[in-house]
N, C-alpha and C positions, 0 to 999 in steps of 0.2 A: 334334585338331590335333597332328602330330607333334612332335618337337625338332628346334630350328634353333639349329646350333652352327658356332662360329669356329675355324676350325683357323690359328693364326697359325704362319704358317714362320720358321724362325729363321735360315736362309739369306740371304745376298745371291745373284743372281742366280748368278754364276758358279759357285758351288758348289753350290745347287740343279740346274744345268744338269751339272753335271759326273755329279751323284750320275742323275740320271735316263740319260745316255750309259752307264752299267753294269747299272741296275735297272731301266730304260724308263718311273720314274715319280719325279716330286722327292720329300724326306721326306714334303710337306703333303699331297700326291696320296695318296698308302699311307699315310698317317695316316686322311685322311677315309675314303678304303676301310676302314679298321679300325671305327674308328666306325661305319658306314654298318651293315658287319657284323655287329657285338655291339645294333643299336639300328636296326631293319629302315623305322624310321619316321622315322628324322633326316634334314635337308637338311642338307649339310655348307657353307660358305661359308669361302675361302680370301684372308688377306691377306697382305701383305709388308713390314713393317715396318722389315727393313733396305733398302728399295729406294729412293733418293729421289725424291719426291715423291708415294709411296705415299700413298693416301687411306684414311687411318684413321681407324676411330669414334671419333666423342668417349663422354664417360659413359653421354649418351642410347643412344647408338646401341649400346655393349656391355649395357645394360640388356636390349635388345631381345632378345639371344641367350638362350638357356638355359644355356651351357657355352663353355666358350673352353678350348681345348686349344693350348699351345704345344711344336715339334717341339724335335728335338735342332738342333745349328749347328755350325758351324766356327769360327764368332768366340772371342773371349775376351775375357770383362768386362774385365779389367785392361787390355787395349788401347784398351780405349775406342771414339772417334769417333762420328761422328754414326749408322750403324745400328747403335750399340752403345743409345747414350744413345736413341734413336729407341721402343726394346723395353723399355728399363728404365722410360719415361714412359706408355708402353703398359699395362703390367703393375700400376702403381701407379692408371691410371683402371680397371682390370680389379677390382684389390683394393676401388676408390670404390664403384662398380656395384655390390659385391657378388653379380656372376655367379659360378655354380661355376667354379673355375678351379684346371688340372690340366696338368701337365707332365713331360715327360722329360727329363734329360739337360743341354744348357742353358736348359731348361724350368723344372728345379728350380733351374739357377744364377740365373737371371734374374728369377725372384721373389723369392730370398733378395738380392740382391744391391736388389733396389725397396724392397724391408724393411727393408735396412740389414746386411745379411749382405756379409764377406769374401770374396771367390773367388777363390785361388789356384793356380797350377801345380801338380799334385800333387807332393812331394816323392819321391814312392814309386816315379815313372814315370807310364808310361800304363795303363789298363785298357782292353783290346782284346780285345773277341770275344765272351768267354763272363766275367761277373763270377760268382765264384766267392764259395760260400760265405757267402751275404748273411742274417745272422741276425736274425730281429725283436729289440727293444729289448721292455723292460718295457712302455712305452705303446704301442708296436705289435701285441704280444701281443690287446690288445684293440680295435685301432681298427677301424673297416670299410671302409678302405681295402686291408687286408693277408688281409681275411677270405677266408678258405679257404687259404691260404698252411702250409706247413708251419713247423715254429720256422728252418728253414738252410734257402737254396733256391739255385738258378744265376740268373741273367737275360742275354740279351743285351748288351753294352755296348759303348761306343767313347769315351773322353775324356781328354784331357788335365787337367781342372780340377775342383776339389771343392770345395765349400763347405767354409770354414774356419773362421769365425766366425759361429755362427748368429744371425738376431735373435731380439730378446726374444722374441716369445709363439712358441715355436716347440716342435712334440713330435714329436722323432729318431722316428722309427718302427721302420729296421731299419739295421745298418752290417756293413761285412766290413773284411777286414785291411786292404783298399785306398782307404777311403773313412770317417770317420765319420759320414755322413751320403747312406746310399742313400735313404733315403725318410725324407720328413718332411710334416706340416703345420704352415704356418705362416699364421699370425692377423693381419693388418695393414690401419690405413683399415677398417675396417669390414669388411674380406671373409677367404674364405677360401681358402687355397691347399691342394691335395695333389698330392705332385708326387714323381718319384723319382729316381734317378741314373743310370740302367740305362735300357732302351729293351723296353719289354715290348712294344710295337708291333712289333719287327722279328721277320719271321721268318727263318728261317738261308738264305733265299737273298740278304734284305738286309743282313746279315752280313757275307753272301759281298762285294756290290757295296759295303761302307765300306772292307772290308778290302782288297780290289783296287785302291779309289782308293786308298788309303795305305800300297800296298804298300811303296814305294819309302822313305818314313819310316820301315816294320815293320821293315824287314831294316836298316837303319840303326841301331836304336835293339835288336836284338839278336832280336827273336821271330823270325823268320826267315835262313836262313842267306843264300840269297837269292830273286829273285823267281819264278822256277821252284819255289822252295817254298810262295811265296804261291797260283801260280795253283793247285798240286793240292792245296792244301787248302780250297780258296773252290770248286774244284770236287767235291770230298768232301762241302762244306756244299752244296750248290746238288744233289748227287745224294740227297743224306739230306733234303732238304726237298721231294724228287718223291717217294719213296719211304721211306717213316718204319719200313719195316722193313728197313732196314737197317742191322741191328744190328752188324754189323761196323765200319762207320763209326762209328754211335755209340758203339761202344767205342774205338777207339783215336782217337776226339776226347774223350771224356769228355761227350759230350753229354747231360746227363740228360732225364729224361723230360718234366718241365716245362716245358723248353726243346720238346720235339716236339709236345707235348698243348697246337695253339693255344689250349683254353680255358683250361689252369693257366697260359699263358704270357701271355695278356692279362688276368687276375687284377685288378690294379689298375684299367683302364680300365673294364672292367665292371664294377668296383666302387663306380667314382666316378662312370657313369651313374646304377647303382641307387641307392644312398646321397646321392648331391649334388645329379645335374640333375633326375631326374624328381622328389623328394621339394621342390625349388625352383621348378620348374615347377609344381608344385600348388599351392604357400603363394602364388605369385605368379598365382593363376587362370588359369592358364596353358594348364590341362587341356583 
């Protein structure tokens, strides 16, 4: 019997819809693809937790899954409302169940934050594009979530928000100048989180489609002079992810390798298959 996983999107509709009009597919669509990929025998099943009147599992029903994988979002905790609160109430029967449970982005904000974690504005600005420079931590060095990972790496990223205050049981994994907390597990309710800041899901053509939508924010907030410069650089990315030798672009992007190399760039999801779902699948006779 293969794995049967939840891919929960962290979008409301509009901006699910917005992001599929540039990429032709919403985060949770190209998340399950990822999945699907790294794990040739998963059923992926997709919900919507910011949507109202979304039909969401109770405890029983996330029991039944092997993995819950939540996407990146546009929301922000501190804003609140109801498909705010909708994901945080989600996350916290996720932690009850004690299903493997694994995220990106506000993946990781929205479990720390069920936890009892801070999620602030980043003071520092945004991180957009490429996170730079993302160093394991002492307990990262050896967790198997970061295994095969070099000690400093790149990843994908797009956020405005970072966990600020982590909860109690919680082991920093890896951090960069921009973030103290790129990857962490955290311990809460009986279950367990790993989760990270960055989006190792994406590849540089959905890069290219977060950056396109927010171009108009980029060159606002200073990385672009203006939107003429967004589109030929989202088309540099979107040529160097048809053709990965082209070294020219990756050089004057600064792309490194592990950002080209899909398997060092999905690292962590393939990690938290091997190590969390299927090793939980078997304890739970699942096999």
């Amino acid at each position: 019997m293969g794995l049967r996983l939840l891919v929960v999107e962290g979008n409301a509709r509009a901006a699910r819809e917005a992001h599929r009009s540039v990429y032709g597919r919403t985060p949770s669509e190209s998340y399950s693809d990822v999945l699907a990929g790294l794990a040739t025998d998963a059923l992926c099943e997709i919900c919507f937790p910011a949507d109202q009147g979304a039909n969401l599992p109770d405890g029983a029903g996330i029991e039944s899954y092997d993995g819950v994988a939540l996407t990146g979002s546009s929301l922000n905790i501190y804003n609140d409302g109801p498909a705010v609160r909708r994901q945080l109430d989600l996350a916290r029967t996720i932690f009850g169940a004690r299903t493997p449970f694994f995220g990106s982005c506000w993946g990781l904000q929205v479990a720390s934050a069920a936890a009892g974690a801070t999620i602030i504005r980043n003071p520092q600005g945004r991180e957009a594009g490429i996170a730079r420079n993302i160093a394991l931590t002492d307990a990262g060095r050896g967790h198997p979530l970061l295994e095969g990972r070099p000690a400093a790496f790149d990843a994908p990223c797009s956020h405005d928000d970072i966990v600020a205050v982590i909860p109690g049981e919680t082991d920093i994994l890896a951090a960069n100048a921009m973030s103290a907390v790129q990857a962490a597990e955290i311990r809460h309710g009986g279950g367990t989180f790993w989760g990270v800041q960055y989006h190792p899901e994406y590849a540089l053509s959905e890069i290219a489609a977060v950056l396109q939508r927010t171009g108009g924010v980029l060159v606002q907030r200073g990385f672009f002079r203006c939107e003429t410069d967004v589109d030929k650089y989202c088309a540099d990315l979107r040529a160097l992810d048809a053709d990965k030798t082209r070294h020219d672009i990756a050089w004057r992007l600064g792309i490194q390798p592990e950002i080209l190399d899909a398997q060092a760039r999905l690292t962590e999801i393939r990690n938290w298959l091997a190590h969390r779902v299927r090793p939980e699948k078997s304890r739970r006779n699942r096999a």
